[in-house]
N, CA, C and O atoms as a GROMACS GRO file, in nm:
protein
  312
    1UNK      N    1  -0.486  -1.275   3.290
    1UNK     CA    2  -0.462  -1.215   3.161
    1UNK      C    3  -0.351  -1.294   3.091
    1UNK      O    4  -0.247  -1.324   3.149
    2UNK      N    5  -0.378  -1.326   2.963
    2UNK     CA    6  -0.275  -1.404   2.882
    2UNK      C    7  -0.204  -1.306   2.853
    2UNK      O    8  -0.241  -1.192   2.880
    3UNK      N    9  -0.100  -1.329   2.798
    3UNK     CA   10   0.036  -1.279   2.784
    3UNK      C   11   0.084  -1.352   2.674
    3UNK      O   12   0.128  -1.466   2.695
    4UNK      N   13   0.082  -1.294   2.532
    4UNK     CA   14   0.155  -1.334   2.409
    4UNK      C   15   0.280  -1.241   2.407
    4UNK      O   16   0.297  -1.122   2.435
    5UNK      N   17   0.382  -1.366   2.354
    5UNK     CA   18   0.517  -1.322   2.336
    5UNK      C   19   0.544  -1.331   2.223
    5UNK      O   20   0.530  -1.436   2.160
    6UNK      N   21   0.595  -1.212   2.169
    6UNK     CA   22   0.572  -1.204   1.991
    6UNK      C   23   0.708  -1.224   1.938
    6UNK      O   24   0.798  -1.201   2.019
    7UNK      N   25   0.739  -1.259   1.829
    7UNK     CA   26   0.907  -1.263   1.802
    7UNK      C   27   0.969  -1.121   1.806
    7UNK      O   28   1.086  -1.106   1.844
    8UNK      N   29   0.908  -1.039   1.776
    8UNK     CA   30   0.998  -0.885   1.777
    8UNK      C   31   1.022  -0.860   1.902
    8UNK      O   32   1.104  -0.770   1.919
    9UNK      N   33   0.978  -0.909   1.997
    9UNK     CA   34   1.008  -0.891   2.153
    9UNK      C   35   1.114  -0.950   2.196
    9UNK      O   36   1.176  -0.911   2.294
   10UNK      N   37   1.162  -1.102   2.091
   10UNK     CA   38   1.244  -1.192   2.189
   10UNK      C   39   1.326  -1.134   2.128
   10UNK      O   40   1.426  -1.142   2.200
   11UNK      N   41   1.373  -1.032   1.969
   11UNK     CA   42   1.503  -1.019   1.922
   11UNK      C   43   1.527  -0.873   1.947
   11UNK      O   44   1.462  -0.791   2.011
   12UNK      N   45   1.673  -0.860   1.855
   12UNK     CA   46   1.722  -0.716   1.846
   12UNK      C   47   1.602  -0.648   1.781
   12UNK      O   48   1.542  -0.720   1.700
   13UNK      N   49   1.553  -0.517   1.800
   13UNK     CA   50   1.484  -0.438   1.689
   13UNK      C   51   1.573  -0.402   1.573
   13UNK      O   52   1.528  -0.364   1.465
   14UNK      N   53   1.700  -0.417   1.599
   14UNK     CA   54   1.760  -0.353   1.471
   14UNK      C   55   1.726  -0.463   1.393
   14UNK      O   56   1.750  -0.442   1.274
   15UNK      N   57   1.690  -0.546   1.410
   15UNK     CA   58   1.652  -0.651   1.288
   15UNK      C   59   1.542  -0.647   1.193
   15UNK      O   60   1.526  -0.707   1.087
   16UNK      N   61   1.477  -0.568   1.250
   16UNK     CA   62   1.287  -0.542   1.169
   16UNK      C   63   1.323  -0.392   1.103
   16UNK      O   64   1.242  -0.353   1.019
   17UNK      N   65   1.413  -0.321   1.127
   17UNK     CA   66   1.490  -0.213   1.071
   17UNK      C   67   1.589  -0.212   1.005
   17UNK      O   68   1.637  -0.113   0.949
   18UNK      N   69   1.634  -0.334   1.004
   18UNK     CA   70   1.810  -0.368   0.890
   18UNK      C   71   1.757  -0.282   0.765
   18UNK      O   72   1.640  -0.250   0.746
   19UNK      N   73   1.861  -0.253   0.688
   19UNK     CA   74   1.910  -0.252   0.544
   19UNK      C   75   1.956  -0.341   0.478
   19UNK      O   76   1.955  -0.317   0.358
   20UNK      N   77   2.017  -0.484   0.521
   20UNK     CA   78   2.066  -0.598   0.423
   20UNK      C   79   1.913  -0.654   0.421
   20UNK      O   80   1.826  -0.641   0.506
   21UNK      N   81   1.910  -0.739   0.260
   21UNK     CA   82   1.822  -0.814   0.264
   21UNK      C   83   1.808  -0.956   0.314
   21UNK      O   84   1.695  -1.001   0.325
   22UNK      N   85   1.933  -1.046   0.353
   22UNK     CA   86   1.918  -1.131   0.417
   22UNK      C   87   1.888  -1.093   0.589
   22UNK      O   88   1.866  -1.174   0.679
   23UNK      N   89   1.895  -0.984   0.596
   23UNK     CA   90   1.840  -0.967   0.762
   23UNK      C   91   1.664  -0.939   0.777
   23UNK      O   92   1.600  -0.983   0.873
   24UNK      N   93   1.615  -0.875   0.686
   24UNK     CA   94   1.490  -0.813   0.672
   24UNK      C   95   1.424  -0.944   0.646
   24UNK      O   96   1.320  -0.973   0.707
   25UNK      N   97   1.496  -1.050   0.531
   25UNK     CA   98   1.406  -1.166   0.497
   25UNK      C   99   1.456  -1.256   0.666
   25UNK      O  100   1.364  -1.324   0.713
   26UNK      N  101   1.499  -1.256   0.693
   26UNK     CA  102   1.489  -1.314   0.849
   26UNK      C  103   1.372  -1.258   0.943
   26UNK      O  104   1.294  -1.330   1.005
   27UNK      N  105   1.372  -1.150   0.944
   27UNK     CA  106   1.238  -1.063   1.044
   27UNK      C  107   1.126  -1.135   0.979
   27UNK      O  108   1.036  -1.194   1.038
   28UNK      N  109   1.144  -1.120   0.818
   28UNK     CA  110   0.938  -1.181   0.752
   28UNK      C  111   0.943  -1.262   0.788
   28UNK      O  112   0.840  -1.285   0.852
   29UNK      N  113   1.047  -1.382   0.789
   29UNK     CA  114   1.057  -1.547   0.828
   29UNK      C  115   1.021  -1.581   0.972
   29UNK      O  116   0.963  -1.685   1.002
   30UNK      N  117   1.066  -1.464   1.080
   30UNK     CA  118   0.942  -1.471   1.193
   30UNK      C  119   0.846  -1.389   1.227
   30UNK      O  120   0.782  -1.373   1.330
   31UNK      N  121   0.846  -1.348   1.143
   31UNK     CA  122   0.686  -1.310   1.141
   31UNK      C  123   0.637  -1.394   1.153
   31UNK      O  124   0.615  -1.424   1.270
   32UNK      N  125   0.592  -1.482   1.054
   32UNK     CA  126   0.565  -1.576   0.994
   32UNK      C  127   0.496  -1.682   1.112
   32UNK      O  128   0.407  -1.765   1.092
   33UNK      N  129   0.552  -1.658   1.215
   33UNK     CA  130   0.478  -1.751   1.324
   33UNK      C  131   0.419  -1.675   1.385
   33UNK      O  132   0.324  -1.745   1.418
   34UNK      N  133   0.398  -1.560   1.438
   34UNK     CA  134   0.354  -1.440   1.493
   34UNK      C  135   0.208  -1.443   1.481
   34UNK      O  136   0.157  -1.447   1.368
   35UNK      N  137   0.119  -1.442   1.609
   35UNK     CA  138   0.016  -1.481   1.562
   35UNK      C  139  -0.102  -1.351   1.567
   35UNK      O  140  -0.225  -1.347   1.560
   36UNK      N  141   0.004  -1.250   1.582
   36UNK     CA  142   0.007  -1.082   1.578
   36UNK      C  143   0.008  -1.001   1.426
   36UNK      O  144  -0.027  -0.885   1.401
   37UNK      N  145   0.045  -1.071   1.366
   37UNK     CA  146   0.095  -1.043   1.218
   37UNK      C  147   0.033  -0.968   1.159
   37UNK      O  148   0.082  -0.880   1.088
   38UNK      N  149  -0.145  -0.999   1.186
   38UNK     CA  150  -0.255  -0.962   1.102
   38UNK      C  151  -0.272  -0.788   1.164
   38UNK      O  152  -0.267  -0.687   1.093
   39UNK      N  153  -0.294  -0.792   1.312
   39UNK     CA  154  -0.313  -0.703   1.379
   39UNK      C  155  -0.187  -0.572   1.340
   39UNK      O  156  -0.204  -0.452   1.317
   40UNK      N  157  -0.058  -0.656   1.344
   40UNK     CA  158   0.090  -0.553   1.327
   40UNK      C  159   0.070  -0.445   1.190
   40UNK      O  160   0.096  -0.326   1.173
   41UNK      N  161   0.010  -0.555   1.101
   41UNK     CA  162   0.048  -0.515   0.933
   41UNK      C  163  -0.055  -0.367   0.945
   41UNK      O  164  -0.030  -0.249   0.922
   42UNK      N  165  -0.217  -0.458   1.005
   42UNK     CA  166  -0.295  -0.326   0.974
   42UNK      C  167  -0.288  -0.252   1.043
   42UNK      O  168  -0.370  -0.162   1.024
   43UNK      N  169  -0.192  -0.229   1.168
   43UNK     CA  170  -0.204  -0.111   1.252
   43UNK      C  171  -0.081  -0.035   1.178
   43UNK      O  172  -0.083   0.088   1.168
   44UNK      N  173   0.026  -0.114   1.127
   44UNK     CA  174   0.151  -0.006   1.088
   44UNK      C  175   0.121   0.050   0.971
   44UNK      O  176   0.201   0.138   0.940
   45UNK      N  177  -0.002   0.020   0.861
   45UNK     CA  178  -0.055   0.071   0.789
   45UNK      C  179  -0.178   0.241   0.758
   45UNK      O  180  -0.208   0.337   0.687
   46UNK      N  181  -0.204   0.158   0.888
   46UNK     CA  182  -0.293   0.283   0.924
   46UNK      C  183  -0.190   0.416   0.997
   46UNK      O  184  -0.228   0.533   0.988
   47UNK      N  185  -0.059   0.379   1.069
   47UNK     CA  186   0.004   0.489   1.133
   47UNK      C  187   0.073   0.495   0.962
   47UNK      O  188   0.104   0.614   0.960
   48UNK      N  189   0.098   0.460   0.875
   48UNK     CA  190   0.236   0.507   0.802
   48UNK      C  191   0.328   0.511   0.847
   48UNK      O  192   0.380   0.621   0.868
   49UNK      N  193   0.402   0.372   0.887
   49UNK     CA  194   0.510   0.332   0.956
   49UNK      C  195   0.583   0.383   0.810
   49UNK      O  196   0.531   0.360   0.701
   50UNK      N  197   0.729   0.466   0.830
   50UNK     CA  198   0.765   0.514   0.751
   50UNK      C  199   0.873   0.393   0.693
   50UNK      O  200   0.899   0.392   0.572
   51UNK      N  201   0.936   0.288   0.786
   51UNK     CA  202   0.996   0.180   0.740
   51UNK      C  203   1.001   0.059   0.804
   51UNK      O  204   0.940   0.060   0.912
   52UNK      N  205   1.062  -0.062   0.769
   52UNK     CA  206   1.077  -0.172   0.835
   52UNK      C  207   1.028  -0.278   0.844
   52UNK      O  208   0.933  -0.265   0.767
   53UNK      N  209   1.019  -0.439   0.906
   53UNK     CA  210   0.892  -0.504   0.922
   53UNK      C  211   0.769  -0.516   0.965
   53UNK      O  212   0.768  -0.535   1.087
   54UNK      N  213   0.677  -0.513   0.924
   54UNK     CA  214   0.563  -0.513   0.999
   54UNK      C  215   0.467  -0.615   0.941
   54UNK      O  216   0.417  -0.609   0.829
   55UNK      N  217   0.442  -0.732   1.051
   55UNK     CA  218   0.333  -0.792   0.992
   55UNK      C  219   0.412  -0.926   0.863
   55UNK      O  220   0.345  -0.999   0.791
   56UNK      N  221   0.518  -0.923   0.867
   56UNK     CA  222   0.600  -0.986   0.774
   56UNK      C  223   0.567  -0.923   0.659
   56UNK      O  224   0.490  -0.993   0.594
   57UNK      N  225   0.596  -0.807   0.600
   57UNK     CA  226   0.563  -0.747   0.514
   57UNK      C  227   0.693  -0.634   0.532
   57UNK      O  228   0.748  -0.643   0.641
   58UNK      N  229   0.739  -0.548   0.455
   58UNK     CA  230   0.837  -0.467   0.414
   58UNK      C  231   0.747  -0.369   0.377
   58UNK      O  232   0.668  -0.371   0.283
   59UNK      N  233   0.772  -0.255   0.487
   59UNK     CA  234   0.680  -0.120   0.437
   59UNK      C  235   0.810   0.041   0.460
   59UNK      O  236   0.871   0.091   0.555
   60UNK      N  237   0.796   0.073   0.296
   60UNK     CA  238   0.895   0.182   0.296
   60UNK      C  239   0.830   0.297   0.248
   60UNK      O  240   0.766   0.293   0.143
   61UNK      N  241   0.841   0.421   0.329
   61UNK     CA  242   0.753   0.520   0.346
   61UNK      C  243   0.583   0.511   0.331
   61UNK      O  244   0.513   0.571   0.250
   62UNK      N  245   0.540   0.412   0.439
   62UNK     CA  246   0.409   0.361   0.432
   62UNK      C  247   0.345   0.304   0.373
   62UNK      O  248   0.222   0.308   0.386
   63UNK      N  249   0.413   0.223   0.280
   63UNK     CA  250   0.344   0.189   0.150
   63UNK      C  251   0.411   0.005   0.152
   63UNK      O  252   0.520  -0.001   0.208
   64UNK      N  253   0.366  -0.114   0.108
   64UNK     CA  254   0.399  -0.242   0.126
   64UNK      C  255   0.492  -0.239   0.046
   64UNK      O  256   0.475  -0.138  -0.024
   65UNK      N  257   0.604  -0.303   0.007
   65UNK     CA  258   0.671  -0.322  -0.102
   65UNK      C  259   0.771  -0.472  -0.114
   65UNK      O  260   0.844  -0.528  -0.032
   66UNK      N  261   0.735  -0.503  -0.249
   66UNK     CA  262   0.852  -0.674  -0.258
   66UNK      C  263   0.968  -0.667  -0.211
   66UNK      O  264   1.004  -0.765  -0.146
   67UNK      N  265   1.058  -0.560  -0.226
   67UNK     CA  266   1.196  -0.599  -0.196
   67UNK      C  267   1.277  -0.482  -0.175
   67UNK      O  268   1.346  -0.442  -0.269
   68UNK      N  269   1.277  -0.441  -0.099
   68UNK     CA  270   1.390  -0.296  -0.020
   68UNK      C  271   1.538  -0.331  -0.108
   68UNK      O  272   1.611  -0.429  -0.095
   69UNK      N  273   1.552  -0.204  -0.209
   69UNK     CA  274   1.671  -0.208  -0.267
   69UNK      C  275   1.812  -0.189  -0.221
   69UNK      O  276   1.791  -0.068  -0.209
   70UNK      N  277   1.894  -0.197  -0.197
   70UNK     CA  278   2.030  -0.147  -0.106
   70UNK      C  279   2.057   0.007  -0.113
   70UNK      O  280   2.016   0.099  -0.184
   71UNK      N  281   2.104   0.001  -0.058
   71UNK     CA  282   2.201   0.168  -0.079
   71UNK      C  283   2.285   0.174  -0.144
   71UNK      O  284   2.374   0.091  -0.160
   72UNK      N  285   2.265   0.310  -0.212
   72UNK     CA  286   2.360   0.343  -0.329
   72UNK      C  287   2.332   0.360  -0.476
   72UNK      O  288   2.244   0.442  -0.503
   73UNK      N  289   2.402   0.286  -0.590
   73UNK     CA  290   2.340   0.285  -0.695
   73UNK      C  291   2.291   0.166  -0.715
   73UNK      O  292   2.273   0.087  -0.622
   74UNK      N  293   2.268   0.144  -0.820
   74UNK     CA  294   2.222   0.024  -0.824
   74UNK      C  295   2.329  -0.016  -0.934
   74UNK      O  296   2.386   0.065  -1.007
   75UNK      N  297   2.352  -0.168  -0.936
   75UNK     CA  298   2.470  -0.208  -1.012
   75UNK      C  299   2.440  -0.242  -1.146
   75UNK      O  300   2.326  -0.276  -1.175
   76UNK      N  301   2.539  -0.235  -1.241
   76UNK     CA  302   2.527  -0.184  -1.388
   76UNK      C  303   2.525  -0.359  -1.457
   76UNK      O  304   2.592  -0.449  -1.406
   77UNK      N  305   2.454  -0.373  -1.554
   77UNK     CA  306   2.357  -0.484  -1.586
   77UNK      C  307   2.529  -0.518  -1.715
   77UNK      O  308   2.614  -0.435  -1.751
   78UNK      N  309   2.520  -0.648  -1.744
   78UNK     CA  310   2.627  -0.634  -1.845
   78UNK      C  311   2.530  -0.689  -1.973
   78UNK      O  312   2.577  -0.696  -2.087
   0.00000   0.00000   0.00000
């Protein structure tokens, strides 16, 4: 039996779960070699993974989304 080793295995999980966006765009960036990606995205789709990476994709309350906003307010435009 083969045995694939996926990148979310070799790292922290808090990484596919961060809140900064330079950590989250690190998780898509290995995704990205993951040759699981296809399989990850449509299975965390079908459960309604409520957050995190999956599939190199950013899914917040089940749904895909471009860019996870920070916490808090959002900062005032001049």
């Amino acid at each position: 039996m083969n045995h694939i080793t996926t990148p979310c295995q070799s790292t922290s999980p808090d990484l596919w779960f961060a809140e900064r966006a330079s950590e989250l765009a690190l998780a898509q960036e290995l995704c990205g070699t993951c040759p699981l990606r296809r399989e990850c995205l449509a299975g965390a789709i079908e459960r309604a993974e409520p957050w995190g990476v999956w599939g190199g994709r950013i899914l917040l309350d089940g749904v895909i989304i471009a860019v996870k906003r920070g916490r808090g307010r959002p900062r005032k435009v001049a």
